[in-house]
PyMOL CGO cylinders between C-alpha atoms (Angstrom):
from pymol import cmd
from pymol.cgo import CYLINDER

trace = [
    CYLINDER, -73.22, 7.54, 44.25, -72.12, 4.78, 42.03, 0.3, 1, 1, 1, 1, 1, 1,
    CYLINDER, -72.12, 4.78, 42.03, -74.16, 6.10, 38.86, 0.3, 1, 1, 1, 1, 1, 1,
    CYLINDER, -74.16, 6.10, 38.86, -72.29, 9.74, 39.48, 0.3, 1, 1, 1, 1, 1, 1,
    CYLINDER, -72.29, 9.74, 39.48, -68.79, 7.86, 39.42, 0.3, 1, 1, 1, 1, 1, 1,
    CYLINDER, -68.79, 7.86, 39.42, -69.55, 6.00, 36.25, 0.3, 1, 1, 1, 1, 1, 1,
    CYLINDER, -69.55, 6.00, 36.25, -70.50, 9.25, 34.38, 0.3, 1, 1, 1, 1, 1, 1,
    CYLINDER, -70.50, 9.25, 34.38, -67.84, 11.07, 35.38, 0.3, 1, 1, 1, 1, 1, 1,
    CYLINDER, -67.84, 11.07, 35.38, -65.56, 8.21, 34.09, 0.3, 1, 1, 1, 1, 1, 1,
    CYLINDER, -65.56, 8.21, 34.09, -67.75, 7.65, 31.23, 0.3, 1, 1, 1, 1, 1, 1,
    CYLINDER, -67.75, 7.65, 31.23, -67.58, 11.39, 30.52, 0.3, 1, 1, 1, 1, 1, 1,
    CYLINDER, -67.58, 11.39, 30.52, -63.82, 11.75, 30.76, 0.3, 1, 1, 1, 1, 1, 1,
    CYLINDER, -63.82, 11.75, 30.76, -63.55, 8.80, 28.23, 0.3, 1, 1, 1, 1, 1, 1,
    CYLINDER, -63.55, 8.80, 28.23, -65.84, 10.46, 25.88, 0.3, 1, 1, 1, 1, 1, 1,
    CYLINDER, -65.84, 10.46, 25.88, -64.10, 13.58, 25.65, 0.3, 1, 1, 1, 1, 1, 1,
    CYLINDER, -64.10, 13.58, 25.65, -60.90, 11.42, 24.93, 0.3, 1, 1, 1, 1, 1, 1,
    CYLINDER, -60.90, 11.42, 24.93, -62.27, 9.32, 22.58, 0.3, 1, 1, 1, 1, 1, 1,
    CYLINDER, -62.27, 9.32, 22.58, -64.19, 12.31, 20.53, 0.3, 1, 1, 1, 1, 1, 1,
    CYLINDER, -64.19, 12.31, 20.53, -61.33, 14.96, 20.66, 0.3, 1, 1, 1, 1, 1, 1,
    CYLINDER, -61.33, 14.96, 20.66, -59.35, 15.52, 17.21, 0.3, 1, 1, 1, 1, 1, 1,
    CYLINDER, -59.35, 15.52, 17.21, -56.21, 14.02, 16.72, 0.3, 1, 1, 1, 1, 1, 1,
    CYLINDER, -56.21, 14.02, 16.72, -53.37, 15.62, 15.52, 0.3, 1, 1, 1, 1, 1, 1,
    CYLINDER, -53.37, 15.62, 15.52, -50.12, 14.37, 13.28, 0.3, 1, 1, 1, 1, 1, 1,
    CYLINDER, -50.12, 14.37, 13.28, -46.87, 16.11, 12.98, 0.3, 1, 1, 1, 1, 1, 1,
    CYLINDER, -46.87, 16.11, 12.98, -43.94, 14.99, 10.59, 0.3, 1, 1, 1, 1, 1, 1,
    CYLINDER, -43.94, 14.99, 10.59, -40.66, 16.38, 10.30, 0.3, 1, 1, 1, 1, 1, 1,
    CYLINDER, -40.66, 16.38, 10.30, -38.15, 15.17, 7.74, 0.3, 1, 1, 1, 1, 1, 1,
    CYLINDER, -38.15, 15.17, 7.74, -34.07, 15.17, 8.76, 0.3, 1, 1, 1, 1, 1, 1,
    CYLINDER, -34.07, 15.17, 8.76, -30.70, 15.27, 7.38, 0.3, 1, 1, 1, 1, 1, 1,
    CYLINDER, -30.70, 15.27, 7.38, -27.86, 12.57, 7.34, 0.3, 1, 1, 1, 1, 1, 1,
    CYLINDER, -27.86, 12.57, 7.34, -24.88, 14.14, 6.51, 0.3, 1, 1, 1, 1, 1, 1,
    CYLINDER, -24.88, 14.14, 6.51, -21.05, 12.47, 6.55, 0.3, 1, 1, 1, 1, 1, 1,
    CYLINDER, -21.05, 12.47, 6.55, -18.33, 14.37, 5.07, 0.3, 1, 1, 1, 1, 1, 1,
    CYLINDER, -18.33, 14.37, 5.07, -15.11, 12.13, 4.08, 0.3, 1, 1, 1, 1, 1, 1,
    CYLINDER, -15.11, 12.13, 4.08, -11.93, 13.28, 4.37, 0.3, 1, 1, 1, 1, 1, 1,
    CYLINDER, -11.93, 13.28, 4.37, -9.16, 12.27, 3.38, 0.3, 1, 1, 1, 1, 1, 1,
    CYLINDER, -9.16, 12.27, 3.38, -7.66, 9.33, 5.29, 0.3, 1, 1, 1, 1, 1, 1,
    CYLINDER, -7.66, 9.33, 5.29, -4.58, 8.55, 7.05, 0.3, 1, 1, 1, 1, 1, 1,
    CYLINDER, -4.58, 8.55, 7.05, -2.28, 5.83, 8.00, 0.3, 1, 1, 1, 1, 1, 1,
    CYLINDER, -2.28, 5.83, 8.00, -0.35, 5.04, 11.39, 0.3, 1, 1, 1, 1, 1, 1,
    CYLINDER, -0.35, 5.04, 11.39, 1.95, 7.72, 9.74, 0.3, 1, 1, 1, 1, 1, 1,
    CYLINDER, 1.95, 7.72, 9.74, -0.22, 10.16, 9.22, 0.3, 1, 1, 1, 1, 1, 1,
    CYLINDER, -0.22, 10.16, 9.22, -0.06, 10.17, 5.40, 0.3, 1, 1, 1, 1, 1, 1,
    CYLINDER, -0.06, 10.17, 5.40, -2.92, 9.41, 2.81, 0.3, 1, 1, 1, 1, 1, 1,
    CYLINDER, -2.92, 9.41, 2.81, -0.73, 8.04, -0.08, 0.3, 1, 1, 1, 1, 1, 1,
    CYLINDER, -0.73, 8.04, -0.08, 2.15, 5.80, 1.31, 0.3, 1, 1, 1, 1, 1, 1,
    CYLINDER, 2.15, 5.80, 1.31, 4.37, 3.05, 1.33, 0.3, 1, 1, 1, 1, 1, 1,
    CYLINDER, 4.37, 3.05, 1.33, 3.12, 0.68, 3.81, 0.3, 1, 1, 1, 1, 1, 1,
    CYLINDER, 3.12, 0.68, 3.81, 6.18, -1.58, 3.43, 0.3, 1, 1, 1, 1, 1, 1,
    CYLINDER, 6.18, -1.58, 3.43, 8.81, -3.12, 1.26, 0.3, 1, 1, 1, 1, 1, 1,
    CYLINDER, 8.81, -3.12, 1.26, 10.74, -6.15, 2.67, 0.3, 1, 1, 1, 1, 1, 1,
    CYLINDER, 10.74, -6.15, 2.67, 13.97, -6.66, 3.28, 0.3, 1, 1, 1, 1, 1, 1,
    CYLINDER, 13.97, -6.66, 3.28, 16.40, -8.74, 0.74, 0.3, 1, 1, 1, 1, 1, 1,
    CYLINDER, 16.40, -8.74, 0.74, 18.37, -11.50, 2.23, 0.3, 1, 1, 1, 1, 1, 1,
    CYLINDER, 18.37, -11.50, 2.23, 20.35, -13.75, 0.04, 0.3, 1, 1, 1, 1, 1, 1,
    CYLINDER, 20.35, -13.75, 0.04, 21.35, -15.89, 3.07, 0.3, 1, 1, 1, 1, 1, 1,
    CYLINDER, 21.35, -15.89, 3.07, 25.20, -17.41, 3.06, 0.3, 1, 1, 1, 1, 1, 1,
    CYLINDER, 25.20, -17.41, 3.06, 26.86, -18.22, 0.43, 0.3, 1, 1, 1, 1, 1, 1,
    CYLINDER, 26.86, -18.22, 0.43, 30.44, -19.77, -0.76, 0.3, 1, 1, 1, 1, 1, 1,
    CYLINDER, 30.44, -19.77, -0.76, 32.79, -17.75, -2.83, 0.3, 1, 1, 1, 1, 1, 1,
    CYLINDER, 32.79, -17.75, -2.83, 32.57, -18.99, -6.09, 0.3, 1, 1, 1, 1, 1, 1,
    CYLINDER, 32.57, -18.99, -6.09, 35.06, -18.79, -9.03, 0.3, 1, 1, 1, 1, 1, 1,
    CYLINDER, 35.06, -18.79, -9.03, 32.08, -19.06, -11.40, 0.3, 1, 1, 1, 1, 1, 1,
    CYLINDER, 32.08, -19.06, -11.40, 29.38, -16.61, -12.20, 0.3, 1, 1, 1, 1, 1, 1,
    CYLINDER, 29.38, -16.61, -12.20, 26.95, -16.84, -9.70, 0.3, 1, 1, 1, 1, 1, 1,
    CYLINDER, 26.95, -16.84, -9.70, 23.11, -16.21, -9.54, 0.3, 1, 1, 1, 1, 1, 1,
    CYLINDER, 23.11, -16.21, -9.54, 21.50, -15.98, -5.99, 0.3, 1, 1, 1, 1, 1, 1,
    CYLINDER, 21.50, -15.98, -5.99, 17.36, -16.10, -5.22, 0.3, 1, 1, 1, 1, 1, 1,
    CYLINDER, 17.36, -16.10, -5.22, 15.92, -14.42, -2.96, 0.3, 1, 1, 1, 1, 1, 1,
    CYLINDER, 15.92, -14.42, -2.96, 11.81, -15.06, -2.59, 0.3, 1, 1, 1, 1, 1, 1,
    CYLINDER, 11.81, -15.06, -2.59, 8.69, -14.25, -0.97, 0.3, 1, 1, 1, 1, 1, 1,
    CYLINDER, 8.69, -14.25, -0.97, 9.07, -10.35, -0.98, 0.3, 1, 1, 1, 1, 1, 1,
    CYLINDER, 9.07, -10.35, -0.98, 6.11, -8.12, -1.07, 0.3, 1, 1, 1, 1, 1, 1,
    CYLINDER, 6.11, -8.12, -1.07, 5.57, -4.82, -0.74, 0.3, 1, 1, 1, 1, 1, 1,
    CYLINDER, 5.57, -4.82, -0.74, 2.70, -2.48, -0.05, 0.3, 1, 1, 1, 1, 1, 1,
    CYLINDER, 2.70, -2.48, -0.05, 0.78, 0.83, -1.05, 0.3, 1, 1, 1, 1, 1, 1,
    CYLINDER, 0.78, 0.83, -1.05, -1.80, 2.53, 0.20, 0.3, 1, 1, 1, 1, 1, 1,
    CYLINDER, -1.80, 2.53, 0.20, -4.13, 5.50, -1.09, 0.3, 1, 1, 1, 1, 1, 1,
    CYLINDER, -4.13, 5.50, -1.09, -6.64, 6.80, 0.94, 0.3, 1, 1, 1, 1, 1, 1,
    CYLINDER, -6.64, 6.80, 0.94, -6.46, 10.36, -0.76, 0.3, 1, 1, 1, 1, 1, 1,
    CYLINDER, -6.46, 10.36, -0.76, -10.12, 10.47, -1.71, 0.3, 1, 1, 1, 1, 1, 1,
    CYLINDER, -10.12, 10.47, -1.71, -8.98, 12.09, -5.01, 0.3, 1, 1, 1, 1, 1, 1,
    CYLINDER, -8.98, 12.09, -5.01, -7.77, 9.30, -6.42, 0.3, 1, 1, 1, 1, 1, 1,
    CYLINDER, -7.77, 9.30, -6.42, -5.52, 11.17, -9.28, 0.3, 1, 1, 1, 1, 1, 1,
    CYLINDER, -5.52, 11.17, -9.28, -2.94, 8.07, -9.38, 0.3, 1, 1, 1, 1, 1, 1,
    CYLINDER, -2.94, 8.07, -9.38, 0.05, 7.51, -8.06, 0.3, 1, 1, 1, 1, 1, 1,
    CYLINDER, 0.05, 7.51, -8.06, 3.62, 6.01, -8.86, 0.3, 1, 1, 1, 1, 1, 1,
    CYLINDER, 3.62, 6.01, -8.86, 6.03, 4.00, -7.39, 0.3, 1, 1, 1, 1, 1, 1,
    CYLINDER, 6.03, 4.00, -7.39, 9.81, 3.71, -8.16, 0.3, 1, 1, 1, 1, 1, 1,
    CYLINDER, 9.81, 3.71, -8.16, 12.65, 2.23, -6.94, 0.3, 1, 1, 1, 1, 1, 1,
    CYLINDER, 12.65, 2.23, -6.94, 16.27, 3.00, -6.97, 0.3, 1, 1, 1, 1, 1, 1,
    CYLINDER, 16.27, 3.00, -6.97, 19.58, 1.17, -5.56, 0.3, 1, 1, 1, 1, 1, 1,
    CYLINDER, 19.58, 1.17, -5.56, 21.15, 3.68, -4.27, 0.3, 1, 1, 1, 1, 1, 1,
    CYLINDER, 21.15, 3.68, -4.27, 24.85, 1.72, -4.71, 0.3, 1, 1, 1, 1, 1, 1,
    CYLINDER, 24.85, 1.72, -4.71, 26.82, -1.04, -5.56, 0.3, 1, 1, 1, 1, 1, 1,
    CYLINDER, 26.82, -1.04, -5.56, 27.17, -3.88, -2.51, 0.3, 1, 1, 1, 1, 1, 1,
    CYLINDER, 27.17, -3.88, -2.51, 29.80, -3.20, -0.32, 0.3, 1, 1, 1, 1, 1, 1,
    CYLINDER, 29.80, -3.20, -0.32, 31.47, -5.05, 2.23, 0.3, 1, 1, 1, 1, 1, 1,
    CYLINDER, 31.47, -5.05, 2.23, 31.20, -4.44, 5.69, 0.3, 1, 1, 1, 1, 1, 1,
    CYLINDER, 31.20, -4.44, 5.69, 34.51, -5.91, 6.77, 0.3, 1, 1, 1, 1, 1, 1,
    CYLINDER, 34.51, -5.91, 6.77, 37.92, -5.86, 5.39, 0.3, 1, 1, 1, 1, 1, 1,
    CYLINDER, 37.92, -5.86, 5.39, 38.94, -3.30, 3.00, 0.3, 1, 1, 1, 1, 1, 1,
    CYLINDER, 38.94, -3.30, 3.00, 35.12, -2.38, 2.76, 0.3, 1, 1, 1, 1, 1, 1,
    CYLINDER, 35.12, -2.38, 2.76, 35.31, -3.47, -1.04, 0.3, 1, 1, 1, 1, 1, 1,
    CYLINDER, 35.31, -3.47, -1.04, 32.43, -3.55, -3.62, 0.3, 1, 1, 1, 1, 1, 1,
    CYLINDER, 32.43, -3.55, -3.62, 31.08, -6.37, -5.22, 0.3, 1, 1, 1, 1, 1, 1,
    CYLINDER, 31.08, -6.37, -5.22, 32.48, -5.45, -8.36, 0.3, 1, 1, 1, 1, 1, 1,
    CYLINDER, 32.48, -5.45, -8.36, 30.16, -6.16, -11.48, 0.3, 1, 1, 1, 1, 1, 1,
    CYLINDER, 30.16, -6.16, -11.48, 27.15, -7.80, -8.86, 0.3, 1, 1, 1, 1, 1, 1,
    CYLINDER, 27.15, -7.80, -8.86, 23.22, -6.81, -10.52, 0.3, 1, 1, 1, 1, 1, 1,
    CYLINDER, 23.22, -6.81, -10.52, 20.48, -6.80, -8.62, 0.3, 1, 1, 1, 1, 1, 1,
    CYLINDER, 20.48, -6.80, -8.62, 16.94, -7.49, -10.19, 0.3, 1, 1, 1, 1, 1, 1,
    CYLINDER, 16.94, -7.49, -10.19, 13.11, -7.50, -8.82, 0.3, 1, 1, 1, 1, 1, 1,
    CYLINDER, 13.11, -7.50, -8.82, 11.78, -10.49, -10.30, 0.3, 1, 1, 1, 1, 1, 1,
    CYLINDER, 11.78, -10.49, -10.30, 8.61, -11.83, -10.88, 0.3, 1, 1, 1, 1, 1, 1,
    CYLINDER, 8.61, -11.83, -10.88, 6.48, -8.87, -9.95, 0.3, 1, 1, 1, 1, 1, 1,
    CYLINDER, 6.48, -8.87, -9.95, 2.83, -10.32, -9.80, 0.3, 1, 1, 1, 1, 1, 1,
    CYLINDER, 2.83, -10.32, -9.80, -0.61, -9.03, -9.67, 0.3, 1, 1, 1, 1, 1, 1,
    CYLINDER, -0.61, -9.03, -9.67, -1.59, -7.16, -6.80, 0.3, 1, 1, 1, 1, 1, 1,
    CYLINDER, -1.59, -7.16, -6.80, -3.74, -8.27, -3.96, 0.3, 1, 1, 1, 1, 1, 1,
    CYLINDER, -3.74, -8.27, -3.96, -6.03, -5.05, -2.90, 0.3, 1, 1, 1, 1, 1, 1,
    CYLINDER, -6.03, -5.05, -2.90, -9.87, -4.09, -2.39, 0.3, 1, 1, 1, 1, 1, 1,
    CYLINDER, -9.87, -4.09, -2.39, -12.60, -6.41, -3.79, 0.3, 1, 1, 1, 1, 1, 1,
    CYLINDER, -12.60, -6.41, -3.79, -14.47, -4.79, -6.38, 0.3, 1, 1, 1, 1, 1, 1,
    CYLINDER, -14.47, -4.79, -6.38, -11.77, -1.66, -6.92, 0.3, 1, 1, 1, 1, 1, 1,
    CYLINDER, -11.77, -1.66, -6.92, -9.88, -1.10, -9.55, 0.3, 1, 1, 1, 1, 1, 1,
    CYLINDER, -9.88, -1.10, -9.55, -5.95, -2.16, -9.37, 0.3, 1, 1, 1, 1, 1, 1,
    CYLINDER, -5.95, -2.16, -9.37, -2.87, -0.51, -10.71, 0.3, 1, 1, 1, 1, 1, 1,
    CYLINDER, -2.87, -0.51, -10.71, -2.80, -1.11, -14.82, 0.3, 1, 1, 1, 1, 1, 1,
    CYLINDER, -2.80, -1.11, -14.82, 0.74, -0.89, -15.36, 0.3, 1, 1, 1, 1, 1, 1,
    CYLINDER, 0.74, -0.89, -15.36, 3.41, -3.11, -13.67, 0.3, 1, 1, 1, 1, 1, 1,
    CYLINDER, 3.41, -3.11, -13.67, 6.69, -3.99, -14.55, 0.3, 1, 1, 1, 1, 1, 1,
    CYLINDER, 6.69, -3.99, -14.55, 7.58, -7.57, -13.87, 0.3, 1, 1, 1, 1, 1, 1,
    CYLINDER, 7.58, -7.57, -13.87, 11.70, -6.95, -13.47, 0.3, 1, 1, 1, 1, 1, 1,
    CYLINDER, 11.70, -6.95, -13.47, 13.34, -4.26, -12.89, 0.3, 1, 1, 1, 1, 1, 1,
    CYLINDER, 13.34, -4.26, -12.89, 17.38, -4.59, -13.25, 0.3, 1, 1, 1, 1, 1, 1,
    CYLINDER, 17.38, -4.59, -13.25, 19.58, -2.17, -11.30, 0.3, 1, 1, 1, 1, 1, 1,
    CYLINDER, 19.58, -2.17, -11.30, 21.78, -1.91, -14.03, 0.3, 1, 1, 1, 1, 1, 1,
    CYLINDER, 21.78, -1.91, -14.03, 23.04, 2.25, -13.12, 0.3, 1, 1, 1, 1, 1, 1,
    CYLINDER, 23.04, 2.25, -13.12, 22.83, 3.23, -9.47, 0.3, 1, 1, 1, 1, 1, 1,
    CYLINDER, 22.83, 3.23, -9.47, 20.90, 5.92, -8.42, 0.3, 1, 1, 1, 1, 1, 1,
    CYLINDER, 20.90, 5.92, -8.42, 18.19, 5.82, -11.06, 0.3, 1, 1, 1, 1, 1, 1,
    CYLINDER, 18.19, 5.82, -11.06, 14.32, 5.25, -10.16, 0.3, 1, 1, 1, 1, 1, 1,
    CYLINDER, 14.32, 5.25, -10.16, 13.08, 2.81, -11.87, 0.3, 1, 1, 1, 1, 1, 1,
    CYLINDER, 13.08, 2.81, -11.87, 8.96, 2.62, -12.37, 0.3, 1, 1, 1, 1, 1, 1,
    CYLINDER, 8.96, 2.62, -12.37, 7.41, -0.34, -10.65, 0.3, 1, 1, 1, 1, 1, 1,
    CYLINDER, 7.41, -0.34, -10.65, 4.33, 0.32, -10.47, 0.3, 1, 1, 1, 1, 1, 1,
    CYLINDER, 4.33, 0.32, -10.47, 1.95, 3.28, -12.17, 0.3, 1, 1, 1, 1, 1, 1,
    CYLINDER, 1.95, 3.28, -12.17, -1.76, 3.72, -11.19, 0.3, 1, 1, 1, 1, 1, 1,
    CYLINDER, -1.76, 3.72, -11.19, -4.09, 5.52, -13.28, 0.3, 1, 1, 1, 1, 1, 1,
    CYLINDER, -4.09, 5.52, -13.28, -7.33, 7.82, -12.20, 0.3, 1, 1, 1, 1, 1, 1,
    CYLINDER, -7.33, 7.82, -12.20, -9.59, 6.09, -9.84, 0.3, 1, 1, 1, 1, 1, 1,
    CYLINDER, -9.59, 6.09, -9.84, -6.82, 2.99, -9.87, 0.3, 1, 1, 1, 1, 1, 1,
    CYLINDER, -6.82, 2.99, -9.87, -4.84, 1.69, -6.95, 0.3, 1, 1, 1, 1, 1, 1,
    CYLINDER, -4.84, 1.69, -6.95, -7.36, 3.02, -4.08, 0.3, 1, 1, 1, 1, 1, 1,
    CYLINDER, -7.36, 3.02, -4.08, -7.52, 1.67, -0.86, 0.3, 1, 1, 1, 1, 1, 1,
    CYLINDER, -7.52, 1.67, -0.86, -4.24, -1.47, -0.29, 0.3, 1, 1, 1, 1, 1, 1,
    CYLINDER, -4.24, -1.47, -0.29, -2.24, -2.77, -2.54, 0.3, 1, 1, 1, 1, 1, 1,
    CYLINDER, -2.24, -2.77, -2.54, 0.08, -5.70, -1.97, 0.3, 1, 1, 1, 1, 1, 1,
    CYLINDER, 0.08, -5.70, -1.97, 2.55, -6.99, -4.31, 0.3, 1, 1, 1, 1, 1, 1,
    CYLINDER, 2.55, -6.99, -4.31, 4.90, -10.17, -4.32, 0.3, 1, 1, 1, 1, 1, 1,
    CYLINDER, 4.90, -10.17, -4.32, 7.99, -10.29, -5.67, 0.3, 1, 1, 1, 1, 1, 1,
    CYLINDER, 7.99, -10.29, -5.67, 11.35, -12.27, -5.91, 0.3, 1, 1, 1, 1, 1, 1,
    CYLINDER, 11.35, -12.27, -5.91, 14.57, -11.05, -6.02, 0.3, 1, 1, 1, 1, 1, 1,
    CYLINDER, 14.57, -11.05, -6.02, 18.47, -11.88, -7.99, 0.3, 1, 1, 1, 1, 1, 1,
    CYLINDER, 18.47, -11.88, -7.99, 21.75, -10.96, -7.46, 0.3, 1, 1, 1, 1, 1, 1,
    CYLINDER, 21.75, -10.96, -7.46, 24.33, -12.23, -10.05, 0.3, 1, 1, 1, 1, 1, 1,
    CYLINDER, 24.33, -12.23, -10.05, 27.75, -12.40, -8.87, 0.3, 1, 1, 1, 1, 1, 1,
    CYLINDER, 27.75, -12.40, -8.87, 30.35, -12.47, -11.57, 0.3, 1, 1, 1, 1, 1, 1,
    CYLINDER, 30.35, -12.47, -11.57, 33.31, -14.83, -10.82, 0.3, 1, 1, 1, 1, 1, 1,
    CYLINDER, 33.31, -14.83, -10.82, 35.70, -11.60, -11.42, 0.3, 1, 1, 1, 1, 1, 1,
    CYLINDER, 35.70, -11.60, -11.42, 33.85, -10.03, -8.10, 0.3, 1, 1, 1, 1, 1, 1,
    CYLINDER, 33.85, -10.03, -8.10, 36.37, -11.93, -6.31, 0.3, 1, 1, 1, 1, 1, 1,
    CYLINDER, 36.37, -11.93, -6.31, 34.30, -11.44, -2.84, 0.3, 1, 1, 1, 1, 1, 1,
    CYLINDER, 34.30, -11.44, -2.84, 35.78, -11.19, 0.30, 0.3, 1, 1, 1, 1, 1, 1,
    CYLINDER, 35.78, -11.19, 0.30, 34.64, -13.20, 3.67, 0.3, 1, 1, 1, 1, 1, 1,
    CYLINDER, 34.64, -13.20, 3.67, 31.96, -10.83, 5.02, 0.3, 1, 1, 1, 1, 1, 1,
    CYLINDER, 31.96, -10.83, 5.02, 28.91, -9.51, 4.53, 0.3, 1, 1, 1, 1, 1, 1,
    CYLINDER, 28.91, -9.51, 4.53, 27.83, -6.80, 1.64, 0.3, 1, 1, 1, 1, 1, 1,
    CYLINDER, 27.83, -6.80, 1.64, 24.90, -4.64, 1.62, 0.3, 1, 1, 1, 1, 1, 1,
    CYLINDER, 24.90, -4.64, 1.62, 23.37, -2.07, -0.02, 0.3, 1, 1, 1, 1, 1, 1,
    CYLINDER, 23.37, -2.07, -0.02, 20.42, 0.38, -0.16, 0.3, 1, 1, 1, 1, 1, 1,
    CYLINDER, 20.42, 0.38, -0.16, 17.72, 0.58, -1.89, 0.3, 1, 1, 1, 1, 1, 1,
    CYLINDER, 17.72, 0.58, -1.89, 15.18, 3.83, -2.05, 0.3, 1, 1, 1, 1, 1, 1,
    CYLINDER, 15.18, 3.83, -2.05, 11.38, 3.52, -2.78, 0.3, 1, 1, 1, 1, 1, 1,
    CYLINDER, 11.38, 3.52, -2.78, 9.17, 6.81, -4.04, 0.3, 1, 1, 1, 1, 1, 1,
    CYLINDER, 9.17, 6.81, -4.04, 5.77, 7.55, -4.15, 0.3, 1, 1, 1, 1, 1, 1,
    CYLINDER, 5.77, 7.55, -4.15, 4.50, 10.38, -5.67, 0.3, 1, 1, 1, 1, 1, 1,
    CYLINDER, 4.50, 10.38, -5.67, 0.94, 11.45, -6.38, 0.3, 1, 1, 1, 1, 1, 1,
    CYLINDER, 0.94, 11.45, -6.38, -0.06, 11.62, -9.92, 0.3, 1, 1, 1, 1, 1, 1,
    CYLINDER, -0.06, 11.62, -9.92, -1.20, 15.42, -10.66, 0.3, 1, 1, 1, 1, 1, 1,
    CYLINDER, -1.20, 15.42, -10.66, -4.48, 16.74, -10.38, 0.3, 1, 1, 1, 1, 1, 1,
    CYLINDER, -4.48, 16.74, -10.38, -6.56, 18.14, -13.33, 0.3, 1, 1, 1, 1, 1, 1,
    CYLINDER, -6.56, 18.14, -13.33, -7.38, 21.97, -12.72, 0.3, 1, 1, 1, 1, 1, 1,
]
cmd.load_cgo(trace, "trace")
């Protein structure tokens, strides 16, 4: 009875060990389709931020005055996945007024972005070509090119430092209170080739 269990076992093992094996390859796909990206505001080219201007508190003077203001950045970023370009102005929008008072302007004050520098972005990408190291706010209401990308420039984030000046001529005469004024920043897409 042992001898008929070892043949049967050696049998099965035979057949196993004799029978033609078969191979089977398949080849597959990986696909991933980028679109184009978007920001916490749902854009794909946009201003991630500018910073505010604060030329702290100051005496009035009866001399011409120039006031800093540094350690200003401000950011772009293109996820587009075109990658035409893109510009980016800036306009003050009008002249300093005060909030108190008669509500006066600052008569004769000029604003200027100084010291624009070299961006910070992506490693290994391309940055904008063209930037314009001081801009002076000499008519209001009038963008003013900061910053111009070129095709395939610019992509991904782009930060940029800056410094600001306000002169103050001693003829403004300012009043005790605070002035402000606005300032607009535009983006726009550089065309597409058909």
């Amino acid at each position: 009875m042992k001898k008929t269990k070892l043949l049967v076992l050696a049998l099965i093992l035979g057949s196993i060990s004799t029978g033609a094996i078969s191979a089977n390859a398949e080849e597959a796909t990986g696909k991933i389709e980028f679109i184009q990206g978007a920001g916490s505001n749902g854009d794909d080219l946009y201003i991630d931020h500018v910073s505010k201007l604060d030329f702290g508190q100051k005496s009035i003077s009866l001399t011409d005055q120039d006031y800093k203001s540094t350690g200003h950045t401000f950011s772009v970023v293109d996820l587009t996945g075109i990658y035409s370009g893109w510009s980016l102005s800036v306009k003050q929008n009008a002249q300093f007024k005060g909030n108190g008072g008669n509500g006066k302007d600052l008569s004769g004050a000029t604003l200027s972005l100084t010291d624009v520098g070299t961006p910070v972005g992506v490693t290994g990408v391309t940055a904008p070509s063209k930037i314009n190291p001081t801009i002076k706010f000499a008519n209001f209401n009038q963008d003013q090119i900061i910053v111009q990308a070129a095709k395939n420039e610019g992509r991904g984030q782009w930060t940029f430092n800056h410094n600001a000046n306000l002169h103050v001529p001693k003829t403004a005469l300012a009043e005790k209170t605070t002035y402000q004024t606005t300032m607009t920043w535009t983006l726009e897409q550089a065309p597409t080739a058909p």
